[in-house]
C-alpha positions as CSV (number, residue, x, y, z in Angstrom):
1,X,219.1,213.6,224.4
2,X,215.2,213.0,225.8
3,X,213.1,211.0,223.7
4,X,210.8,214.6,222.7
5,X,214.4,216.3,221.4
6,X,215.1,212.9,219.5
7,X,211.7,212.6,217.9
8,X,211.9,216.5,217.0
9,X,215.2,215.8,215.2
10,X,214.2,213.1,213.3
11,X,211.0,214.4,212.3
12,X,212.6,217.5,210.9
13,X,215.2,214.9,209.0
14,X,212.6,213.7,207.3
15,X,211.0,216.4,206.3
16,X,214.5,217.8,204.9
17,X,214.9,215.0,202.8
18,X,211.5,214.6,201.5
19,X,212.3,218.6,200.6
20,X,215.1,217.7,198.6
21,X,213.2,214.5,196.9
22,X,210.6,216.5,195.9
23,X,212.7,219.1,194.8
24,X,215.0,216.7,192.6
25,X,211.6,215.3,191.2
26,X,210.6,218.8,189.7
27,X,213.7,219.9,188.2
28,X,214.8,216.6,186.9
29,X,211.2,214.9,186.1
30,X,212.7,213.2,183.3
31,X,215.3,211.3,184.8
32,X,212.2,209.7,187.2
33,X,210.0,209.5,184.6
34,X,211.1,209.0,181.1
35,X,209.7,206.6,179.0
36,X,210.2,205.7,175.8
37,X,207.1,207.4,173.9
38,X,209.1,210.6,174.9
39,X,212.0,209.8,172.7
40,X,211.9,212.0,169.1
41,X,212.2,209.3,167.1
42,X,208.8,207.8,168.1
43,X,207.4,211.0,168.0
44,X,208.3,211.3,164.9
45,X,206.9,208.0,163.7
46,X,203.6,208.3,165.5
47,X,203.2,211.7,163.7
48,X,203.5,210.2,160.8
49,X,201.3,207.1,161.1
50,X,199.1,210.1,162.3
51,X,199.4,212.3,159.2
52,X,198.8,209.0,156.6
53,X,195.8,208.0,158.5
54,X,194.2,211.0,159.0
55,X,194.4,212.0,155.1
56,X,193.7,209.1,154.2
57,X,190.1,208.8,156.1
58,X,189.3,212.6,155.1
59,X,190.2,211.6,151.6
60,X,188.4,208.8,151.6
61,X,185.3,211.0,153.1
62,X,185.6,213.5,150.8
63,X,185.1,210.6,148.3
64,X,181.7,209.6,149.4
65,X,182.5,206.4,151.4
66,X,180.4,206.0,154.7
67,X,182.4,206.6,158.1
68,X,182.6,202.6,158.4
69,X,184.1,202.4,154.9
70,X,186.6,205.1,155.5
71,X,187.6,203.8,158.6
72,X,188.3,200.6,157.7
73,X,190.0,201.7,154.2
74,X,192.0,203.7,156.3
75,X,193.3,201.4,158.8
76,X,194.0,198.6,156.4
77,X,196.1,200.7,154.4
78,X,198.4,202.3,157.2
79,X,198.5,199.1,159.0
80,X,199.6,197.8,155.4
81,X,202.2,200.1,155.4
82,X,203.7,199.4,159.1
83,X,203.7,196.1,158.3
84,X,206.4,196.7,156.0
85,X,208.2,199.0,158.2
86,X,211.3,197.8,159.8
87,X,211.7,201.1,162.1
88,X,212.3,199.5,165.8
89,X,210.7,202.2,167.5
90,X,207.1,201.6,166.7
91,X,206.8,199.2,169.0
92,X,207.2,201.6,171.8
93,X,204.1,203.4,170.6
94,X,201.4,203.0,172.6
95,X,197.9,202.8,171.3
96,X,195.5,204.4,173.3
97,X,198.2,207.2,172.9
98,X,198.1,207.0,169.3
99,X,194.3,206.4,169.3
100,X,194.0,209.9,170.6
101,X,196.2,211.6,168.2
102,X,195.2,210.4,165.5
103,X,191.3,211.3,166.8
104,X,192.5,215.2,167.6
105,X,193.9,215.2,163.9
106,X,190.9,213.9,162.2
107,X,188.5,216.0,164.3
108,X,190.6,218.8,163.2
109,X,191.0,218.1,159.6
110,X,187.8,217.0,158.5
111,X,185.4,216.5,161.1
112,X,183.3,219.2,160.5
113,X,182.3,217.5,157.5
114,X,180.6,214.6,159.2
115,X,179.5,216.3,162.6
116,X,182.4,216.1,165.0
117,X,184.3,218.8,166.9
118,X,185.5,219.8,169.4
119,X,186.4,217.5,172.8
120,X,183.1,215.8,172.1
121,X,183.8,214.6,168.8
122,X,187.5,213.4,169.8
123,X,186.3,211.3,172.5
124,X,183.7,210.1,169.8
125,X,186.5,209.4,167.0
126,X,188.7,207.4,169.2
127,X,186.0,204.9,170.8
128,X,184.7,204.6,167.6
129,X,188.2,204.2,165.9
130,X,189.6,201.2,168.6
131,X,186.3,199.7,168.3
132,X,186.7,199.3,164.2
133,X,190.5,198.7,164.8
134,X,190.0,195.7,167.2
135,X,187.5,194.6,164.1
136,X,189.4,194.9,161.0
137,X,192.8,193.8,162.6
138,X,192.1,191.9,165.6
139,X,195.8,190.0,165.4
140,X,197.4,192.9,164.7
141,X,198.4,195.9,166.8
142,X,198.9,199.5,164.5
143,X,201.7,200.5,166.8
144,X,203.8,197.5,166.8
């Protein structure tokens, strides 16, 4: 075969097979790119340390304690809570992750009520939520 025919060939091998890669990687995505935090279970558990933070700080607003105060009522009591929870998959939760969720749910339940919403006021929550978090519990970490 001349060299042009053989480099033809090959080049058009290689583009077959990077066809059927890339196909395989969108109809299976999962099996390349699971990770943990996909699994229900933790899911589940971040939703819930979710949930009992975020009523706890809009309760805790709602009672007249500044944002500082709420925060840091808040986080002390779900991280007491964790603490005591022997569920394995927290420590697959990752925090900027939960950082985020729990900063959508807050924006959304109550944070009208104290000047945040939309996009703006979640990027706002979450800064402002790791910075106090790295404060009150700087040797301990909320999802594990």
């Amino acid at each position: 075969m001349p060299i042009i025919v053989k480099d033809f060939v090959q080049c058009r091998l290689l583009k077959f097979i990077g066809f059927f890669f890339s196909l395989f990687i969108l109809i299976k995505p999962s099996l390349i790119f699971a990770l943990h935090t996909s699994d229900p279970s933790v899911r589940l558990l971040q939703n819930r340390i979710t949930n009992n933070f975020s009523s706890k700080y809009c309760k805790a607003i709602k009672n007249g304690l500044s944002k500082d105060e709420a925060m840091t009522s808040a986080i002390i009591k779900t991280e007491n809570i964790l603490s005591f929870s022997y569920n394995p998959q927290k420590k697959w939760i990752e925090k900027d992750d939960l950082a985020n969720q729990i900063s959508i749910q807050v924006v959304n339940d109550c944070g009208w009520s104290f000047g945040l919403i939309g996009k703006e006021g979640i990027d706002y929550f979450k800064s402002y939520f790791l910075e106090i978090y790295e404060k009150t519990t700087p040797d301990k970490n909320l999802s594990s």
